[in-house]
C-alpha positions as a Python dict, from the first residue, in 0.01 Angstrom:
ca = {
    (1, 'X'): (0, 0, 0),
    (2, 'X'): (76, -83, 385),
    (3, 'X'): (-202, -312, 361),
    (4, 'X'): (-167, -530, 82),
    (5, 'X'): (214, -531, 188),
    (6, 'X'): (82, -659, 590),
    (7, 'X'): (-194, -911, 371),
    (8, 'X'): (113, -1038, 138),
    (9, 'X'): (319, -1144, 446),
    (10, 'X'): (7, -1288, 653),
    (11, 'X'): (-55, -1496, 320),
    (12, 'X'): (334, -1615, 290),
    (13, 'X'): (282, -1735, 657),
    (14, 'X'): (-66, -1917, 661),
    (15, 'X'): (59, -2086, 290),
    (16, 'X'): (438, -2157, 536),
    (17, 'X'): (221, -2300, 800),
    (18, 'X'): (2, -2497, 560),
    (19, 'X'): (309, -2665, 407),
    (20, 'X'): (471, -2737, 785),
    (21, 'X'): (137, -2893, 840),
    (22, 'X'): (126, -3136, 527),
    (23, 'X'): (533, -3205, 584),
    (24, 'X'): (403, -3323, 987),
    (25, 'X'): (108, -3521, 815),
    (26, 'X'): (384, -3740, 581),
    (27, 'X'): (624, -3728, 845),
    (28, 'X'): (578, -4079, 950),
    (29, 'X'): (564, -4220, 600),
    (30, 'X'): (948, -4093, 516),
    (31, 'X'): (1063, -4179, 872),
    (32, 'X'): (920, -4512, 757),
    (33, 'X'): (1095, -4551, 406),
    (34, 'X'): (1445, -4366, 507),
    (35, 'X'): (1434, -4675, 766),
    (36, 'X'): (1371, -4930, 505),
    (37, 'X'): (1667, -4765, 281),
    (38, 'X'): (1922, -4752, 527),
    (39, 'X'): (1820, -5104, 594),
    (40, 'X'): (1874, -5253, 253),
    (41, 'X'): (2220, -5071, 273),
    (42, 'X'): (2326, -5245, 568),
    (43, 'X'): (2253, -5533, 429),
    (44, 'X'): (2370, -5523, 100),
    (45, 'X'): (2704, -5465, 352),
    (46, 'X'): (2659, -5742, 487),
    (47, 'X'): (2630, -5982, 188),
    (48, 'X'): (2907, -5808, 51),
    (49, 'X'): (3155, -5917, 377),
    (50, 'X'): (2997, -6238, 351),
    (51, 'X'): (3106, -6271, -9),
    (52, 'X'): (3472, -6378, -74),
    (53, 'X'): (3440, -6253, -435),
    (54, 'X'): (3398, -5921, -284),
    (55, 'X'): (3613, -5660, -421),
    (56, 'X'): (3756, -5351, -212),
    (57, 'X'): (3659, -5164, -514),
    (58, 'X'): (3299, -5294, -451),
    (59, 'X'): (3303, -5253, -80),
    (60, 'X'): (3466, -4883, -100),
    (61, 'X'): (3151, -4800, -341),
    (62, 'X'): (2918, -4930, -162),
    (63, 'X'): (3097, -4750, 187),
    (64, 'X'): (3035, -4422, -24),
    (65, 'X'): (2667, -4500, -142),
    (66, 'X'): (2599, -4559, 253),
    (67, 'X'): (2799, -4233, 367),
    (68, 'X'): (2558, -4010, 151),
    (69, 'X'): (2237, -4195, 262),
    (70, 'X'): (2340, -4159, 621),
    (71, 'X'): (2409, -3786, 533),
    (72, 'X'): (2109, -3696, 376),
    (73, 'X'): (1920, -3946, 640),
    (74, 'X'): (2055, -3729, 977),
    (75, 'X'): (1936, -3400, 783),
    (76, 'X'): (1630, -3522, 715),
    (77, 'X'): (1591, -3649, 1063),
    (78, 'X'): (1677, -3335, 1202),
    (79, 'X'): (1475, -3098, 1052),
    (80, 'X'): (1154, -3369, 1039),
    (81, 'X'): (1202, -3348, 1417),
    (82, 'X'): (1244, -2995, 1405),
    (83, 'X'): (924, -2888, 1226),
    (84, 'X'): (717, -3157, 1380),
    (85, 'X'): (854, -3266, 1690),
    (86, 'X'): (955, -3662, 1768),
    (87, 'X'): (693, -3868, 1604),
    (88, 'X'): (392, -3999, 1820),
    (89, 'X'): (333, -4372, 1680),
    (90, 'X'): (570, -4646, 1800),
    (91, 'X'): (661, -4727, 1438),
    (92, 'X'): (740, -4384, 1329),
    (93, 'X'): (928, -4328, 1659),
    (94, 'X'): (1114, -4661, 1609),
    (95, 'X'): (1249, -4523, 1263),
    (96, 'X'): (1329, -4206, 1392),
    (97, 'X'): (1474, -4381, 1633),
    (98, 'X'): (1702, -4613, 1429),
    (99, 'X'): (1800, -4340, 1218),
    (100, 'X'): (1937, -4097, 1450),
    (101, 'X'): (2123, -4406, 1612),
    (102, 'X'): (2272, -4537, 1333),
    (103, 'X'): (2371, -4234, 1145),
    (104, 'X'): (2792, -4225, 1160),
}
C-alpha cells in the first residue's frame, strides 16, 4: 500500500512537471497574442477619442472590456513568468515586456 501510495504521488509530479514543461514551450506564443490583444484595445481607444460620434456609453464599455483584459493579462503574466521564468527571445521578452508595463 505505501508503495503504490509513494508511486501515485511520483506520477502526479512527473505528469505536474510535464505540463509546466509544455506551458514554458507555448509560453512565447501567448506572450505574443496577449500583446496583439491588448494592442487592438488600445487602439480601438484610440479611434474611439478620435471619433466625435463617440458616445460615453461607448467609451465607458469599451474602458470595461480593457479593464478585464488588462486583469486577466497581469495574471497571466505573472504566473507565465513564474513557472517559466522571463522569456529568452527578444520578441517574447518585448511582449512580456509591454504587458507588465502597460497593465493599470
Amino acid at each position: 500500500m505505501k508503495k503504490q501510495m509513494i508511486f501515485s504521488s511520483l506520477m502526479v509530479c512527473a505528469l505536474q512537471a510535464n505540463a509546466s514543461a509544455s506551458d514554458c514551450a507555448d509560453a512565447g506564443m501567448r506572450l505574443n497574442d496577449m500583446a496583439g490583444k491588448d494592442q487592438q484595445i488600445r487602439q480601438e481607444w484610440y479611434a474611439l477619442e478620435q471619433n466625435s460620434k463617440g458616445t460615453s456609453v461607448e467609451k465607458e464599455a469599451l474602458q470595461k472590456r480593457w479593464k478585464v483584459i488588462d486583469g486577466e493579462n497581469l495574471k497571466q503574466v505573472k504566473n507565465i513568468i513564474a513557472a517559466c521564468g522571463w522569456p529568452g527571445t527578444a520578441k517574447d521578452s518585448h511582449s512580456a515586456w509591454l504587458l507588465v508595463q502597460l497593465c493599470r
